[in-house]
Z-matrix of the N, CA and C atoms (Angstrom, degrees):
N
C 1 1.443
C 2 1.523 1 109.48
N 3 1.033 2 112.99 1 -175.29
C 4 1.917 3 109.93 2 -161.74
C 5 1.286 4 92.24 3 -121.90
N 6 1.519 5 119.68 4 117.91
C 7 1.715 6 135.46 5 174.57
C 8 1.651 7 104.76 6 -30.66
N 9 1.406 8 113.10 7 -42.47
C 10 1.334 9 105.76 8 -159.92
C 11 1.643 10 128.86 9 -71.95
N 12 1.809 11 86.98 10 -24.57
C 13 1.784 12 93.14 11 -165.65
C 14 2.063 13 100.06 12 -121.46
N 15 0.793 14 116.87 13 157.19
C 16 1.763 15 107.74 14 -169.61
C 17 1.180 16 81.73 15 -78.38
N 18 1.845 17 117.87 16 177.58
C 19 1.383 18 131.26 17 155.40
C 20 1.393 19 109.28 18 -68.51
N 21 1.057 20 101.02 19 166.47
C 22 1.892 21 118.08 20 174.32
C 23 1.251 22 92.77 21 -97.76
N 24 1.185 23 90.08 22 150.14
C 25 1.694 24 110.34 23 167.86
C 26 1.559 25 137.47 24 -41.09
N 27 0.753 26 134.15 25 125.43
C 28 1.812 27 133.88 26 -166.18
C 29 1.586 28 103.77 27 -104.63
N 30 1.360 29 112.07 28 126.25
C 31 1.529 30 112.89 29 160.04
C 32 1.899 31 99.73 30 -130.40
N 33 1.575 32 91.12 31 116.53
C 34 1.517 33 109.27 32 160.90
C 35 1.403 34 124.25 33 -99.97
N 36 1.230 35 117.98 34 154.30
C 37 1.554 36 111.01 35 177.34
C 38 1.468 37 104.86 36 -99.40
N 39 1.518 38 111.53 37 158.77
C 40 1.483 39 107.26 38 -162.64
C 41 2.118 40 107.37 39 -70.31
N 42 1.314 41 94.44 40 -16.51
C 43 1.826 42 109.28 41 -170.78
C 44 1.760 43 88.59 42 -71.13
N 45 1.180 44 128.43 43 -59.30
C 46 1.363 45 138.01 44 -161.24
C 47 1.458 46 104.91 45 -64.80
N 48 1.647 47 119.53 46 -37.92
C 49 1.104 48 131.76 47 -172.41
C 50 1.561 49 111.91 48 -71.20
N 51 1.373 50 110.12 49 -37.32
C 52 1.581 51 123.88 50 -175.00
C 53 1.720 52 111.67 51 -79.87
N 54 1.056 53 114.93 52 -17.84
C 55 1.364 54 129.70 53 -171.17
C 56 1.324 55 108.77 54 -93.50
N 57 1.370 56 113.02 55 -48.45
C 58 1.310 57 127.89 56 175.59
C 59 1.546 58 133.26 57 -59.10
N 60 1.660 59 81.43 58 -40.10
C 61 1.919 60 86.80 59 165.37
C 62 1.708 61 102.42 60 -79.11
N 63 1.034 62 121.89 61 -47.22
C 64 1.108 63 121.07 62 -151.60
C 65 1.849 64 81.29 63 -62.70
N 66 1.134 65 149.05 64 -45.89
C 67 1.116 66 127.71 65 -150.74
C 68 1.984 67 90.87 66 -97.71
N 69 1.244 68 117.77 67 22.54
C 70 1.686 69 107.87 68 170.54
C 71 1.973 70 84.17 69 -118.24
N 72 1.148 71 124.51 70 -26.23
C 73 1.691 72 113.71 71 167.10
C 74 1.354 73 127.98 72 -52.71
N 75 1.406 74 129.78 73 -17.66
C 76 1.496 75 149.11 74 168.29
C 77 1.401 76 95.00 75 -39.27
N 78 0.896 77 120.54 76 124.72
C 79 1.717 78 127.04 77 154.10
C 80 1.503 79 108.72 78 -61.92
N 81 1.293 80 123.17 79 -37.24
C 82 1.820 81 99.40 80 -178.60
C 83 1.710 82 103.20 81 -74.21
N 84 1.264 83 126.82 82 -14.51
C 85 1.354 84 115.33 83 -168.96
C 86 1.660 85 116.66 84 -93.23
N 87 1.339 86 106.43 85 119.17
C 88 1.573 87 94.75 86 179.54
C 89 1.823 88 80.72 87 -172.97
N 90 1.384 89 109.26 88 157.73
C 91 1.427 90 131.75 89 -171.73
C 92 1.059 91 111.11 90 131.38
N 93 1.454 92 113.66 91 -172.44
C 94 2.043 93 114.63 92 -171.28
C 95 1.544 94 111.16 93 -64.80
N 96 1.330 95 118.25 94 -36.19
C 97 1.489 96 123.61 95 -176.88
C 98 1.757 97 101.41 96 -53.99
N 99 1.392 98 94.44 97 -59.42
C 100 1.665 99 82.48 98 178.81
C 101 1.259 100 124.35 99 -61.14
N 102 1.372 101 138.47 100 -45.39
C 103 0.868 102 161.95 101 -173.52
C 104 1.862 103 107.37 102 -45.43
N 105 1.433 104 95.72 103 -60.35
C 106 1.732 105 103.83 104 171.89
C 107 1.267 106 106.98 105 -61.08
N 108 1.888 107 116.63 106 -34.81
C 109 1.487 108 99.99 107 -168.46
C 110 1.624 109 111.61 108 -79.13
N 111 1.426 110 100.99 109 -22.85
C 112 1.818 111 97.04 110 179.22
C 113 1.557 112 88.76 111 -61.88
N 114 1.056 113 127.44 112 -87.93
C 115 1.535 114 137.54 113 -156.06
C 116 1.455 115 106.28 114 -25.54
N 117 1.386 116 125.21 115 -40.48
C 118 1.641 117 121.02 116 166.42
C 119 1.361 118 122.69 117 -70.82
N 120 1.485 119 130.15 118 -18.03
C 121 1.158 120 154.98 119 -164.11
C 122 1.964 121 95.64 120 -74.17
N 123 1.781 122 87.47 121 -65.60
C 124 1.305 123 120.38 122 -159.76
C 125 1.585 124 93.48 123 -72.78
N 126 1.233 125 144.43 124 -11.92
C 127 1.832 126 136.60 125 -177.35
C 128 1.294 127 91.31 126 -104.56
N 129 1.530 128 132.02 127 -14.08
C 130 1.839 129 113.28 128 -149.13
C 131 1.577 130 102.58 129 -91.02
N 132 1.332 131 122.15 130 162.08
C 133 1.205 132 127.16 131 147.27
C 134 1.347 133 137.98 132 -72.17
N 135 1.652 134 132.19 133 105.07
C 136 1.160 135 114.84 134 -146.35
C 137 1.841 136 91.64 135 -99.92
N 138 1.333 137 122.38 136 177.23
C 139 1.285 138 119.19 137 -148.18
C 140 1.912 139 89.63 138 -161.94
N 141 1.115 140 131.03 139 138.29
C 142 1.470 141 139.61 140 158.41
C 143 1.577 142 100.67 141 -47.33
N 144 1.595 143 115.74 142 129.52
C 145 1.781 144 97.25 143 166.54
C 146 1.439 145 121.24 144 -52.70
N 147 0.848 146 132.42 145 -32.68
C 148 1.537 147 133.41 146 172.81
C 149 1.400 148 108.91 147 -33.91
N 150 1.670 149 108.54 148 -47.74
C 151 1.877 150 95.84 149 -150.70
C 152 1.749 151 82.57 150 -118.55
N 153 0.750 152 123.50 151 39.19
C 154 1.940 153 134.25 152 144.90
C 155 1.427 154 88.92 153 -63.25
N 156 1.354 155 98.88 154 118.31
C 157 1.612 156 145.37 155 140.76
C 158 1.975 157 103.41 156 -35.92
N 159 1.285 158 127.23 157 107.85
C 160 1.052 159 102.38 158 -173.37
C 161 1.793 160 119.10 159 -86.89
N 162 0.946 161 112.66 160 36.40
C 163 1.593 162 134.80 161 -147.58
C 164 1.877 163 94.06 162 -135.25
N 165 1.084 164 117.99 163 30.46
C 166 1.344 165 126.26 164 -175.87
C 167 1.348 166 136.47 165 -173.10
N 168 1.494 167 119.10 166 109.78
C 169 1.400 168 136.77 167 -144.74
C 170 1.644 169 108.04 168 -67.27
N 171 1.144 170 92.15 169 106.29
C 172 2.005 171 111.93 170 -175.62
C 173 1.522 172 76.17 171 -103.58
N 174 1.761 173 85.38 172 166.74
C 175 1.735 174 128.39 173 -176.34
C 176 1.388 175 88.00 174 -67.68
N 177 1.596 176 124.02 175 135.30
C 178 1.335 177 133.56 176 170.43
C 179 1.538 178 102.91 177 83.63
N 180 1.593 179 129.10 178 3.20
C 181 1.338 180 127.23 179 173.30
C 182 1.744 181 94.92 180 -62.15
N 183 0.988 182 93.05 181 168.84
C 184 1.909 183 128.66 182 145.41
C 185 1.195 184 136.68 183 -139.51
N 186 1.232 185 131.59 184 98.32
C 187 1.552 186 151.86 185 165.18
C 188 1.225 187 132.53 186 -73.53
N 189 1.302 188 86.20 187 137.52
C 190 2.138 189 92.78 188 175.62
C 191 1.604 190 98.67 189 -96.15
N 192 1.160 191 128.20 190 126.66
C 193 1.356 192 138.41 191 -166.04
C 194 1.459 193 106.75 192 -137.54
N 195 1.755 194 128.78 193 123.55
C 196 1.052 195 120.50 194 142.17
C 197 1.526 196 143.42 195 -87.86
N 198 1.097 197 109.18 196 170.05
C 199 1.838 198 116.04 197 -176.36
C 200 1.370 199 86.66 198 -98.07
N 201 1.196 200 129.72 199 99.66
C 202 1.731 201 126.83 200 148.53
C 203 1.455 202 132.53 201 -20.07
N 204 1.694 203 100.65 202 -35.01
C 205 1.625 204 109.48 203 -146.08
C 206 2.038 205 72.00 204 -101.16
N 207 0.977 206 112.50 205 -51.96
C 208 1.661 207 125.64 206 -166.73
C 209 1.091 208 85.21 207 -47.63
N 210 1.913 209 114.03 208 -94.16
C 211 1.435 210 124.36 209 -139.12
C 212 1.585 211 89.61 210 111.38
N 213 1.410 212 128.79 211 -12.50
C 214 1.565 213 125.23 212 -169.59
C 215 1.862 214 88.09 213 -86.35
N 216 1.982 215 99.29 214 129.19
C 217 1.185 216 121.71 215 155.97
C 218 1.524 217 123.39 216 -63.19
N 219 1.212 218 137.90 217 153.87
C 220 1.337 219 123.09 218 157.63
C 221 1.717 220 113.26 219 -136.43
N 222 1.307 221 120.39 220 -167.58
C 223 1.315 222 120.58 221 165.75
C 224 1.589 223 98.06 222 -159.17
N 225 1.607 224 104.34 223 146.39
C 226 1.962 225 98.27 224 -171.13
C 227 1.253 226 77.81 225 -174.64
N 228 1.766 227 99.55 226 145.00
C 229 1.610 228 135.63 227 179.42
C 230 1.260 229 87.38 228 -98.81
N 231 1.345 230 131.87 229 119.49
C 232 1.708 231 143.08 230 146.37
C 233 1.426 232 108.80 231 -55.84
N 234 1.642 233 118.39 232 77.55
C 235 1.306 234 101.41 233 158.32
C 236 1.555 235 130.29 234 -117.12
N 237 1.300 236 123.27 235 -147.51
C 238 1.370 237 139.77 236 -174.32
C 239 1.559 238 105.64 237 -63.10
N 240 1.464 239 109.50 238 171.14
C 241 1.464 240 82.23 239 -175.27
C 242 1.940 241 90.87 240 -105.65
N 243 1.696 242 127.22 241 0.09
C 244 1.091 243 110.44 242 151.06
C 245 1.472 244 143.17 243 -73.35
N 246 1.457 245 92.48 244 -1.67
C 247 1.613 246 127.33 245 169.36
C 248 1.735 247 107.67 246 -71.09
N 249 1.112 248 117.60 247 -41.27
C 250 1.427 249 116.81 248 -165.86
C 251 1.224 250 105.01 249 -74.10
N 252 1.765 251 131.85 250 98.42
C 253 0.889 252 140.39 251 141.51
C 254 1.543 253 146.51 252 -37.14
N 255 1.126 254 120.93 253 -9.02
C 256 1.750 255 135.53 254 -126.67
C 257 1.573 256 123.20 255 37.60
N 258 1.525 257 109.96 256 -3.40
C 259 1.030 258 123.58 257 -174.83
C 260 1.920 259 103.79 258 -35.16
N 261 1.287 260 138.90 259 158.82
C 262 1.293 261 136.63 260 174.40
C 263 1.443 262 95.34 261 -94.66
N 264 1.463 263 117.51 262 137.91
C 265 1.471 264 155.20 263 -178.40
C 266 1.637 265 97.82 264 76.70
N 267 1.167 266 143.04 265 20.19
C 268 1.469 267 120.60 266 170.23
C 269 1.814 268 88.72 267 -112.22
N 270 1.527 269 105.88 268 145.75
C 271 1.176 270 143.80 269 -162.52
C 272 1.665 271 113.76 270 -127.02
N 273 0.892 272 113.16 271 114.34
C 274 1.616 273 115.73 272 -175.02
C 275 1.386 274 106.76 273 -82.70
N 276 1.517 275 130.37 274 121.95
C 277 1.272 276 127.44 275 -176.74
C 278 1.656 277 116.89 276 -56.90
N 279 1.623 278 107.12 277 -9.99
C 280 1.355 279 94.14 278 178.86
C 281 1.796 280 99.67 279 -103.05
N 282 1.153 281 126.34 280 -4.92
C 283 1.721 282 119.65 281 163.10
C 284 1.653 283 103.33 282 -43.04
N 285 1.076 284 124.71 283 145.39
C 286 1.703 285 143.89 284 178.92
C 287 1.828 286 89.20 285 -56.98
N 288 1.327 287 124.30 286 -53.65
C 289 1.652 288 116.46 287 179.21
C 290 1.623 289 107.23 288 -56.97
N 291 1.789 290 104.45 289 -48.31
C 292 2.251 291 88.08 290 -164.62
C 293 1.914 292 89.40 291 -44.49
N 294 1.659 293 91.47 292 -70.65
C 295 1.327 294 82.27 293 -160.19
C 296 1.312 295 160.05 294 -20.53
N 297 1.776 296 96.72 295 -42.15
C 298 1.183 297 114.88 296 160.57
C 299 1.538 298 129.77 297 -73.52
N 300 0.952 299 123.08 298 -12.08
C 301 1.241 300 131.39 299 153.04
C 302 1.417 301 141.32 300 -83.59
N 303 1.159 302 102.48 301 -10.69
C 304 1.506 303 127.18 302 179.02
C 305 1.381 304 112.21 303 -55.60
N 306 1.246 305 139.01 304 106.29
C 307 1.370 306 132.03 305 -158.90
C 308 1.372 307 136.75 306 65.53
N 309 1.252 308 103.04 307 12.79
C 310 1.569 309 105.25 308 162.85
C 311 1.546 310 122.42 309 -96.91
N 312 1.574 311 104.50 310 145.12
C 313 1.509 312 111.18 311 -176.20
C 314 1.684 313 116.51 312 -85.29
N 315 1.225 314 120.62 313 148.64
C 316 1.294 315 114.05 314 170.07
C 317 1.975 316 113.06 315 -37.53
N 318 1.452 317 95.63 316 143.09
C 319 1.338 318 113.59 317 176.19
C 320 1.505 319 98.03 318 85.78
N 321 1.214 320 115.10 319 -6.62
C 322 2.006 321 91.05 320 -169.62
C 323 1.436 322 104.62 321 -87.85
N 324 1.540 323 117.16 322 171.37
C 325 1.360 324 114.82 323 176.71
C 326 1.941 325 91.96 324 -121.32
N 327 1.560 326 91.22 325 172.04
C 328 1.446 327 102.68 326 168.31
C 329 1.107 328 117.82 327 -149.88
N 330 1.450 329 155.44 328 159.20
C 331 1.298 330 147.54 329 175.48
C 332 1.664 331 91.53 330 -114.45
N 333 1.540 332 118.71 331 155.59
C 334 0.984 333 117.93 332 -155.60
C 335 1.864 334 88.20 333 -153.87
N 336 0.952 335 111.78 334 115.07
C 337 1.550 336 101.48 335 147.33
C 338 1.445 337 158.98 336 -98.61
N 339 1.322 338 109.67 337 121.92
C 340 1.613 339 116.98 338 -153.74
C 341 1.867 340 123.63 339 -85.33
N 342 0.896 341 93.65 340 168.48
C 343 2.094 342 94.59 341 -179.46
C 344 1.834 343 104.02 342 -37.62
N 345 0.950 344 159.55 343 161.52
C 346 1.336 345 176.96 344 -7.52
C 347 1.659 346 107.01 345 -123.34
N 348 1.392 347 122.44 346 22.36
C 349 1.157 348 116.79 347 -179.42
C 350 1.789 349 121.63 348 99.60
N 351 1.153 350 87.63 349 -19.57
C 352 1.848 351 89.65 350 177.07
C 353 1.191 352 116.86 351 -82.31
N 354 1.398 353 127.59 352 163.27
C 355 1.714 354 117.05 353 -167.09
C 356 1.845 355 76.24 354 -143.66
N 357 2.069 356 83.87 355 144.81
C 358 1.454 357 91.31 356 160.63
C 359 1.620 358 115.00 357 -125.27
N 360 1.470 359 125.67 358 139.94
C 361 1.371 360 142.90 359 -172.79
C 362 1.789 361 101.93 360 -68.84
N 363 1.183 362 132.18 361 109.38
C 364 1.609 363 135.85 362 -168.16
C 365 1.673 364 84.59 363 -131.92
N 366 1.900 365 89.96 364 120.16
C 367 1.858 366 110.52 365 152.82
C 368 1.578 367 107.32 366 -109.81
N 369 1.210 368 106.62 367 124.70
C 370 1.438 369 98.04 368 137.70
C 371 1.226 370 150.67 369 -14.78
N 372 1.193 371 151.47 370 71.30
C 373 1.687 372 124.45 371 177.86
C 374 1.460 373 113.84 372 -90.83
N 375 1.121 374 119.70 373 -30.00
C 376 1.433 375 107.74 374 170.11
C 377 1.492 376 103.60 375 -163.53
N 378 1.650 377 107.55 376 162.20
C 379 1.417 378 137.47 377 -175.08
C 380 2.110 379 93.75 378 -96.33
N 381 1.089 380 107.92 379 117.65
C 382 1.685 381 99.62 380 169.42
C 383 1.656 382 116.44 381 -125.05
N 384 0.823 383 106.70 382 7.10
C 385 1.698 384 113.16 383 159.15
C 386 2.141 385 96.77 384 -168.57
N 387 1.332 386 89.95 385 145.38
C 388 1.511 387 105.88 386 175.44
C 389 1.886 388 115.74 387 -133.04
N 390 0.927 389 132.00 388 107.72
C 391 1.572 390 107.49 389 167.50
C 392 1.169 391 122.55 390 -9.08
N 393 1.391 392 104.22 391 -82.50
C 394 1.780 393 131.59 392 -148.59
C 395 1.478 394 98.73 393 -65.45
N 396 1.371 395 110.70 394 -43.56
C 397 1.745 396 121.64 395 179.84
C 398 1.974 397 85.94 396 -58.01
N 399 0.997 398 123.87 397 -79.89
C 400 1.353 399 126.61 398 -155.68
C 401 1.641 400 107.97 399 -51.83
N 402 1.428 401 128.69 400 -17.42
C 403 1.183 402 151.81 401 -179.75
C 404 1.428 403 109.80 402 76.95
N 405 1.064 404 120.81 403 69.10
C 406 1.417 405 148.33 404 -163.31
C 407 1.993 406 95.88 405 -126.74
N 408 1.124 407 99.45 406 59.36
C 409 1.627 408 101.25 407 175.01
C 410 1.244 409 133.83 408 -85.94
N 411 1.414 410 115.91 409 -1.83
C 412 1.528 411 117.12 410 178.23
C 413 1.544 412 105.37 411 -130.26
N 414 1.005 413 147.32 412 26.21
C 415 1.486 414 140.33 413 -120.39
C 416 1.795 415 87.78 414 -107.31
């Protein structure tokens, strides 16, 4: 996160939350990726899937996201990291982007820091498919 501005607020769902540790509990997994992802895990508010805000990027979301510094639009499915195909728009929650996006609501921003020291500023503009919104509660 960027010294200057606090984080925004985190809402996790308790399904995303349980999955998530369990896949940072692996004994082969440990390094900075994990490390950032516990630390977002560990600040968020976790929530029953039911009462997810549907305005906030859950595991299996897809988002329209900008680059601040760019002006470059994007769109990306937050998934698993056995999910990450190279397929174009799926995002592995442990890439430096899932993470940082992981629980943020439309309109928020985040600063994020990337491989050689540079950080990029990511808003939200919109949520376009959600589980929990779609009522996809146990998935």
């Amino acid at each position: 996160m960027s010294t200057n501005e606090p984080a925004p607020p985190l809402v996790l769902s308790r399904l995303d939350c349980d999955r998530l540790e369990a896949l940072l509990d692996r004994p082969a997994h440990a390094g900075p990726a994990f490390d950032a992802l516990r630390d977002e895990i560990a600040r968020a508010e976790v929530r029953e899937p039911r009462d997810m805000p549907n305005d906030a990027i859950t595991m299996n979301s897809t988002a329209r996201f900008l680059d601040e510094a760019s002006g470059q639009e994007r769109e990306m499915t937050l998934v698993f990291p056995h999910e990450a195909d190279g397929s174009p728009g799926k995002v592995s929650i442990l890439a430096p982007v899932g993470s940082a996006l992981l629980g943020l609501r439309t309109g928020q921003s985040i600063d994020w820091p990337m491989p050689g020291g540079n950080s990029i500023r990511l808003r939200v503009l919109e949520i376009r498919y959600q589980p929990e919104a779609a009522g996809e509660y146990n998935r």
